[in-house]
C-alpha positions in Angstrom: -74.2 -148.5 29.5 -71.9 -151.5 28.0 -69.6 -151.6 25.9 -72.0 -153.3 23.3 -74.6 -150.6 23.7 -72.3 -147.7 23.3 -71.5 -149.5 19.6 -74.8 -149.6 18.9 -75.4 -146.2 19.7 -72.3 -145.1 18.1 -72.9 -147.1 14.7 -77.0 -145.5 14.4 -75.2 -141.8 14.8 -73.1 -142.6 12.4 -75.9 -144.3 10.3 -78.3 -141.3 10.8 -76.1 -138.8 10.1 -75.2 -140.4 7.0 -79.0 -140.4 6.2 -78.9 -136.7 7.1 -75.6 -135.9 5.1 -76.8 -137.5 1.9 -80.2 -135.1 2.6 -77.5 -132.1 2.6 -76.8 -131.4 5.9 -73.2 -130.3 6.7 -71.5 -134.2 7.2 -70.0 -132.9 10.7 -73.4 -130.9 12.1 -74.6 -134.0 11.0 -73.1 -136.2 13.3 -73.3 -133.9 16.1 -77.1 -133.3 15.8 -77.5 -137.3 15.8 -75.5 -137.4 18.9 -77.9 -135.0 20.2 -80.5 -136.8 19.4 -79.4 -140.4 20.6 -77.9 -138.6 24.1 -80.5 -139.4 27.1 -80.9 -135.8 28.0 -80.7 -134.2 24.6 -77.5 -132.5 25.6 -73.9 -132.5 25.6 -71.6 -129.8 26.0 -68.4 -129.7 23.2 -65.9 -131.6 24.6 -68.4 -134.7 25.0 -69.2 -134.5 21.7 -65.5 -134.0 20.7 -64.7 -137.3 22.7 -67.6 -139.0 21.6 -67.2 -138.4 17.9 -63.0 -138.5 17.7 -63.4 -134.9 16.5 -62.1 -131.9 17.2 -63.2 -129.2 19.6 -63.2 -127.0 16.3 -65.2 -129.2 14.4 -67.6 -129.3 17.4 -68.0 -125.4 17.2 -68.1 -125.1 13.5 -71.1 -128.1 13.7 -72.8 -125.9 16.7 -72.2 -122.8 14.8 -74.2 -124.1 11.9 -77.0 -125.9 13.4 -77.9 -122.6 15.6 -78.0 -120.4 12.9 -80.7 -123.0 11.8 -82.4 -123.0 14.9 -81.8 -127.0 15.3 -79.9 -126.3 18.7 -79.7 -123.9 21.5 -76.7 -123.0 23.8 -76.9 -123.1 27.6 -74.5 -122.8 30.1 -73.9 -125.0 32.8 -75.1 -123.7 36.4 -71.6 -122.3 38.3 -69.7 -123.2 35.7 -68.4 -121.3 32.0 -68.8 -124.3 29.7 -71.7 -124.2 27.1 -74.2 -127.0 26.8 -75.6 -127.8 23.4 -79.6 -128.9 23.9 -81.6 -129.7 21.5 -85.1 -127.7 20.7 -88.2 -129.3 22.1 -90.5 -130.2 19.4 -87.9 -129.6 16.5 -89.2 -131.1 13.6 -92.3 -129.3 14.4 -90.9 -126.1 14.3 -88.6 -127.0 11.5 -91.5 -127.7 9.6 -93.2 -124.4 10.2 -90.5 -122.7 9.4 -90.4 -124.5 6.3 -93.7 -123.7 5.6 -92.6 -119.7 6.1 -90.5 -120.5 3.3 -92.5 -121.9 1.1 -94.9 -118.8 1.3 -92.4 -116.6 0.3 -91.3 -119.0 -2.9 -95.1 -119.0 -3.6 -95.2 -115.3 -4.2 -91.7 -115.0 -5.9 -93.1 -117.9 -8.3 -96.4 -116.2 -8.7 -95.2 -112.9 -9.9 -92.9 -114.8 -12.0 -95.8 -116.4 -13.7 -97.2 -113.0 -14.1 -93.8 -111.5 -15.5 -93.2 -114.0 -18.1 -96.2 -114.4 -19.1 -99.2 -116.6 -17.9 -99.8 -118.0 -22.0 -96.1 -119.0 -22.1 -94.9 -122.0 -21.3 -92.3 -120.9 -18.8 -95.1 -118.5 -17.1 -97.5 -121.6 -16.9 -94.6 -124.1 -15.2 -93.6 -120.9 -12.6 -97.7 -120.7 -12.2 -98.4 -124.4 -11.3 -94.9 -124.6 -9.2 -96.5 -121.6 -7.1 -99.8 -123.8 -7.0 -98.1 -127.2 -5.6 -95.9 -124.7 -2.6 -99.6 -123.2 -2.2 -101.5 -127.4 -1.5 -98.4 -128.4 -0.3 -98.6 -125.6 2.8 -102.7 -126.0 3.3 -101.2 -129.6 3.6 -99.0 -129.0 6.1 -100.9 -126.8 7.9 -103.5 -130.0 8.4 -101.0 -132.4 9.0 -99.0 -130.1 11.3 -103.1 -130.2 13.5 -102.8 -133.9 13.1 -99.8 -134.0 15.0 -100.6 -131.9 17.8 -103.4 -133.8 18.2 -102.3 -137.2 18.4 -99.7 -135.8 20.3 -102.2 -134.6 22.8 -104.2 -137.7 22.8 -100.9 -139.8 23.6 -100.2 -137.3 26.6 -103.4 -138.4 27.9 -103.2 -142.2 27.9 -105.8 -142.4 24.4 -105.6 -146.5 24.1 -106.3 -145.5 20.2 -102.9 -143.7 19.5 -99.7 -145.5 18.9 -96.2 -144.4 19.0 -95.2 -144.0 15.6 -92.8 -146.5 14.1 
């Protein structure tokens, strides 16, 4: 890779995590999850990411720590060797998405007997009612759109002229 390229690839970490920061990710397991995500094999181990970043090895680990406990990385090890590996998840967003949508169930039925404790005829009971209704459409939603995407995943997979990589 040249010099010009590792720039490039060094200003759209910094640019995504940025992106991903200002969403309220952790600034640092932001940057390290968008140096994931540029690497070519989806993995680094921590003093890669360390060197690649100008951070510390114990901002690396603090960065890993958080974004396995959210299930956004996994730890390997190297074959013959003791040093970890970070890899990304196959199909993340999917699954980050579905476990949103676990989430969103359980709001749902908090918000629902919410409705019912303060009261359905108040007006705090009927804004914790129709909160619970748009976390109910927006998981049949998801559920569809979630299908969508497995699909047209599937159809890329096997050559379909009619799909197109998403821009």
């Amino acid at each position: 890779m040249t010099t010009t390229n590792e720039e490039a690839v060094s200003r759209f970490v910094e640019r995504f995590a940025a992106e991903l920061t200002e969403a309220g990710m952790q600034r640092m397991a932001s940057r390290v999850f968008a140096a994931l995500l540029a690497s070519e094999t989806a993995s680094a181990t921590s003093a890669e990411l360390a060197e690649q970043l100008k951070i510390s090895p114990a901002a690396v680990s603090g960065a890993i720590r958080y974004l396995t406990q959210v299930s956004m990385v996994s730890r390997e090890r190297d074959p013959g060797t003791r040093r970890e590996r970070y890899v990304l998840h196959n199909e993340l967003w999917y699954e980050t998405f579905t476990r949103r949508d676990q989430v969103l169930t359980r709001w749902e039925k908090v918000l629902r007997d919410g409705s019912e404790i303060l009261g359905p005829d108040t007006a705090a009971g009927t804004r914790t009612a129709e909160t619970a209704e748009f976390f109910e459409f927006l998981q049949k939603e998801m559920l569809g759109l979630m299908d969508r995407w497995r699909a047209h995943k599937e159809a890329q997979a096997a050559g379909d002229p009619g799909t197109t990589r998403a821009s």
